[in-house]
C-alpha positions, -999 to 999 in steps of 0.1 A, spaced: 356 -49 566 321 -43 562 305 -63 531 292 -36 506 255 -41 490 252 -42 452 224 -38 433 213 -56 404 202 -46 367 168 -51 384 177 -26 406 176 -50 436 198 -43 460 217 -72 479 225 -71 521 255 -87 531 235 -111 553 195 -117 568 171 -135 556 158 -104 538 195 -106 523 190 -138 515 161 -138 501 170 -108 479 203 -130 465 178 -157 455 155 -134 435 186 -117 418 204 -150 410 172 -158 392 170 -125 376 208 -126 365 200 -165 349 170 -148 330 196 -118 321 222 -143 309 203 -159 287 188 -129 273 222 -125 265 231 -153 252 199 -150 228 214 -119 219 190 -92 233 209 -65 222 223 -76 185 261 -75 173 264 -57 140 261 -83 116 229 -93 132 212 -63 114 232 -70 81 262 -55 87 298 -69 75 323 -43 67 351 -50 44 355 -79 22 378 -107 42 351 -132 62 352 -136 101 359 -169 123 339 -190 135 337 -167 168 341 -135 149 359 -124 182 398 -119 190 394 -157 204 397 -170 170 428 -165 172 439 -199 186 454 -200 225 441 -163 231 422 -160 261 397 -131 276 386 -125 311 364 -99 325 352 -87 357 322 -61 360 320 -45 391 285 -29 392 278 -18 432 253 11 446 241 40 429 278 48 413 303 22 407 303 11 370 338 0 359 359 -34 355 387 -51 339 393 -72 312 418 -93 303 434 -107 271 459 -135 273 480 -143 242 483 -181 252 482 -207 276 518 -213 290 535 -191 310 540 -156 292 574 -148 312 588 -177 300 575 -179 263 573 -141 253 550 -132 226 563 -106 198 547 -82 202 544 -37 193 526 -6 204 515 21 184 503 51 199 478 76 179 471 99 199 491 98 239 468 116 262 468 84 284 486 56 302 497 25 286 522 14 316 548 -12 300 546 0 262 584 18 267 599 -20 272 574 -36 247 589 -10 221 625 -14 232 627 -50 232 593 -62 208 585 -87 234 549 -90 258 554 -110 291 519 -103 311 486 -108 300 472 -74 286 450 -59 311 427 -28 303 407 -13 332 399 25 343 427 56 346 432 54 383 432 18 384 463 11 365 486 12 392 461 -13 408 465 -35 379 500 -35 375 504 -47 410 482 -75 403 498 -85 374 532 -87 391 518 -106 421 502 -131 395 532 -136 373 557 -139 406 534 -169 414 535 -190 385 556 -220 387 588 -219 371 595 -176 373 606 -182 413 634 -169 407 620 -140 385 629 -100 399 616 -80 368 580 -82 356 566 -57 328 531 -54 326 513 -44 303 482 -22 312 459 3 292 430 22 303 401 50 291 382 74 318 353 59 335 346 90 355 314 102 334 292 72 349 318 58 380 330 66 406 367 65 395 382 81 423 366 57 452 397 31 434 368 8 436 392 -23 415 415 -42 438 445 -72 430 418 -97 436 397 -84 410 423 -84 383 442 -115 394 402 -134 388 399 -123 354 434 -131 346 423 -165 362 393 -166 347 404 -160 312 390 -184 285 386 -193 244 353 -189 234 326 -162 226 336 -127 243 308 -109 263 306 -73 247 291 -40 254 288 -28 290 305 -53 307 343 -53 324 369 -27 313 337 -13 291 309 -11 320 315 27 326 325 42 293 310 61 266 313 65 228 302 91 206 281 102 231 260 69 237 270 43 256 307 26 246 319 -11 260 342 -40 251 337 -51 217 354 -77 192 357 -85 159 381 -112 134 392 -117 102 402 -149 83 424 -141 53 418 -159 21 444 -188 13 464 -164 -10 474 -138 17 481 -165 40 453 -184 57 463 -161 88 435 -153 112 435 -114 131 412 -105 160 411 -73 178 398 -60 210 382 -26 219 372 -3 246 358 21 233 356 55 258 359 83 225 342 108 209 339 123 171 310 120 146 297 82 148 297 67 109 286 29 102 290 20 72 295 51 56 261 67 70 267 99 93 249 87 119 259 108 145 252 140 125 215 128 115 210 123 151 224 152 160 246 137 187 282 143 183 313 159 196 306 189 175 269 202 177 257 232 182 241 221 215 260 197 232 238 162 238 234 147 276 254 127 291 287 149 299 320 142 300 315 113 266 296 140 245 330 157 238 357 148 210 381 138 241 382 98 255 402 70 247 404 36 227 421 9 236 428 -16 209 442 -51 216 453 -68 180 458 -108 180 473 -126 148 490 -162 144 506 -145 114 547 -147 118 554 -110 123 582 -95 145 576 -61 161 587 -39 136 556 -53 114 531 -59 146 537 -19 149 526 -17 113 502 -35 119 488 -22 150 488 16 132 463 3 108 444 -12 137 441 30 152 435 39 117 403 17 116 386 38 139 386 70 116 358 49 96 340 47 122 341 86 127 366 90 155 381 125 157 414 118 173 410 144 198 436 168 218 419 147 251 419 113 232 442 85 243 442 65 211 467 34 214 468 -4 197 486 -30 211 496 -61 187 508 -96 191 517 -126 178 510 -157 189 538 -174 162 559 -202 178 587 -191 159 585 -153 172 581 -162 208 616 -155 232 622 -178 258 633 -161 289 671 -164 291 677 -180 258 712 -165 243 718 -192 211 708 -178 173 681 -195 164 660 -198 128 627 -179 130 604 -176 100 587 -142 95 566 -129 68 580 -108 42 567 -74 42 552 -75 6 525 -98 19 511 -75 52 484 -59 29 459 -80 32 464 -82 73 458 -42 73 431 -52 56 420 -73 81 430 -52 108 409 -21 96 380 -44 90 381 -56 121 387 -32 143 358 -10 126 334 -40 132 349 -43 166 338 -4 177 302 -11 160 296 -44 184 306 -25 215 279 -2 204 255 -23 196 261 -48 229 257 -19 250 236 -10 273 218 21 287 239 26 321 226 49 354 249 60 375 236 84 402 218 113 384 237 107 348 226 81 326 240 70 293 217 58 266 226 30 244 228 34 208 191 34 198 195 6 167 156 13 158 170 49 147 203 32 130 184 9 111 163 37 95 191 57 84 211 26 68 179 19 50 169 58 40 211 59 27 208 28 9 229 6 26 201 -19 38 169 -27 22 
C-alpha cells in the first residue's frame, strides 16, 4: 500500500520517504512541539478562562470527565490532504477488563436521527462492556469491529463469543471526506490503547476534528462537577461532541442571534451543512455515584437537557443521545456471576443535586468545545472558530462580565 502524505496545521505536507520527506518531517515535528505547547499554554482558552462558571456546584481538579477516578480518554485525529478531518475518541470507564467487570450503565436518547450501535442491550440489561467509542456516521461499523477484535484479545475473555459495543457518532461530512471510510481498526484499537487519566485535549481534535456547532466550528469538550458533602461528595464528568445546530446562548446571552449566525436567519451564514438546526451530540456522563440504570437514565436525560441552555434546537436532523455510567464497585456485574449479592445504591430522593451537576456540566462541556476549537479548511469550505473577541463583548455589553 502506498504511504499517503499528510499535511500539517502549517500546511506542510509530509512524503512518505526522500530526503525532501525527511526533511519536511523534521520541520513539522518541530512545528507540532511548538503547536503542543501552545496548547498546553492554552492558546485558545476553555470557558472559565474568560470568567465563565455556570451553575453553582465547583469542578475537579481536572474539570474534565477524568475526575472521575479510573475513567480514561483516548483520541486519535486523523488530519491527511486537503479533505480528511475526522477521528475517534475513546472513554474508558476503568482499568480492568470491562467484559469481565461490567459497569452500570443507561442510554437516553433525545432526539434518534442517528446511530448509537449497542444502546438496545445497554437498555435491556443496564450493563456497558466496551469502552465507549464516538467517531464519524460511516465509521461506526469500523469501530464496532475494532472494539470486538480488542475485547476478544484481552486476557481472560478467550473463551468470550458475544461482545456489545458501544459506539456513537455525529456527521463529519461538512469539512471530511466521510465517505473515503478514511478510520480503520488500527486507529480505534490505538486510542482504546492509548486511553489515559489526566487533562483531555478539547476542540478540534479526534471524534471532534470535523464537526461543527451552531454554525462555527464544534469539537470534543469536557466539563465536572464535585458535589458538596451534603449531596454526597460524588464527582460527575461528561463528554461531548458537539456536531449541532440552534441559536448558540452562553450564559444567558443570545449570542448567536447578536451575531447573526444561527440555524434560523434570514440568510443562512457559511459553512453549509453545520449552519442548519440538524447534527448531533454525543454526550458521555461518568459518575462514581452508586446508581443502577434506571437512575443513570435519569440521569443521562438531564445530561441532553443541558444542552437547551446552551441553545440547542433539538432538530428533526438532530441525533441527540447521552450515555451514563457508573463506575461504583458495588453496581459493577461480573461476567457469569449467578449468586444474590448486596449492592448499595442511592435513594432516589438524593439524585437532585447530580442533575444538577449533570446540567452544569454538560453546558460547560459544549462551551469548551467551542472555545478549544479551531478554525478548520477542508478543501474549498472552511469553518471558523468561535470568534471569543466578539463573545467577550457581548457578555460584557449584557452584563454578565465586567
Amino acid at each position: 500500500m502506498t504511504a499517503r502524505s499528510r499535511r500539517t496545521a502549517d500546511g506542510i505536507r509530509l512524503t512518505p520517504d526522500g530526503s525532501r520527506g525527511r526533511l519536511l518531517a523534521a520541520t513539522a515535528l518541530v512545528a507540532a512541539c511548538l503547536a503542543a505547547g501552545m496548547g498546553a499554554q492554552g492558546a485558545r482558552p476553555r470557558a472559565r478562562d474568560i470568567g465563565l462558571s455556570p451553575g453553582m456546584f465547583p469542578t475537579g481538579p481536572l474539570n474534565a470527565i477524568t475526575d472521575v477516578g479510573g475513567v480514561r480518554v483516548g483520541q486519535k485525529t486523523l488530519v491527511e490532504g486537503d479533505l480528511v478531518r475526522t477521528g475517534v475518541t475513546v472513554v474508558v470507564p476503568h482499568e480492568g477488563n470491562l467484559f469481565e467487570d461490567k459497569v452500570a450503565g443507561a442510554v437516553f436518547v433525545g432526539n434518534a436521527f442517528g446511530k448509537l450501535a449497542g444502546s438496545t442491550q445497554v437498555a435491556e440489561l443496564g450493563t456497558i462492556e466496551t469502552p465507549v467509542v464516538l467517531t464519524n456516521t460511516l465509521a461506526v461499523g469500523t469501530a464496532v469491529d475494532a472494539v470486538v477484535r480488542y475485547t476478544l484479545a484481552q486476557p481472560g475473555n478467550e473463551r468470550v463469543q458475544s461482545v456489545n459495543a458501544v459506539v456513537g457518532e455525529t456527521n463529519d461530512g461538512g469539512l471530511n471526506d466521510i465517505r473515503g471510510l478514511h478510520v480503520t481498526t488500527g486507529d480505534v484499537i490505538a486510542a482504546i490503547r492509548n486511553a489515559a487519566a489526566g487533562p483531555v485535549d478539547e476542540g478540534s481534535v479526534g471524534a471532534g476534528t470535523g464537526t461543527q456547532c451552531y454554525g462555527w466550528k464544534g469539537g470534543i469538550g469536557t466539563s465536572s462537577r464535585v458535589l458538596p458533602a451534603r449531596y454526597g461528595g460524588y464527582t460527575l464528568g461528561v463528554l461531548v461532541q458537539t456536531n449541532f445546530g440552534g441559536v448558540l446562548t452562553i450564559d444567558g446571552v443570545p449570542v448567536g442571534k447578536a451575531l447573526g449566525r444561527h440555524a434560523f436567519a434570514p440568510a443562512p451564514p457559511r459553512g453549509g451543512a453545520a449552519d442548519t438546526a440538524d447534527g448531533s451530540c454525543m454526550i458521555v456522563v461518568a459518575t462514581d455515584a452508586p446508581l443502577d440504570a434506571r437512575d443513570l437514565k435519569r440521569l443521562a436525560a438531564r445530561a441532553v437537557f443541558g444542552l437547551a441552555r446552551t441553545g440547542s434546537s433539538y432538530s428533526n436532523g438532530s441525533g441527540d443521545f447521552a450515555i451514563a455510567f457508573s463506575t461504583a464497585p458495588d453496581l459493577r456485574a461480573r461476567a457469569g456471576e449467578r449468586a444474590p449479592k448486596e449492592r448499595a445504591i442511592l435513594p432516589t430522593d438524593s439524585l437532585s443535586g447530580l442533575f444538577e451537576a449533570a446540567l452544569e456540566a454538560t453546558e460547560e462541556a459544549v462551551y469548551n468545545s467551542l472555545f478549544r476549537a479551531t478554525t478548520v479548511t477542508a478543501g474549498t469550505r472552511t469553518s471558523e472558530a468561535l470568534p471569543l473577541d466578539k463573545v467577550r463583548a457581548l457578555l460584557v455589553q449584557y452584563g454578565r462580565r465586567d
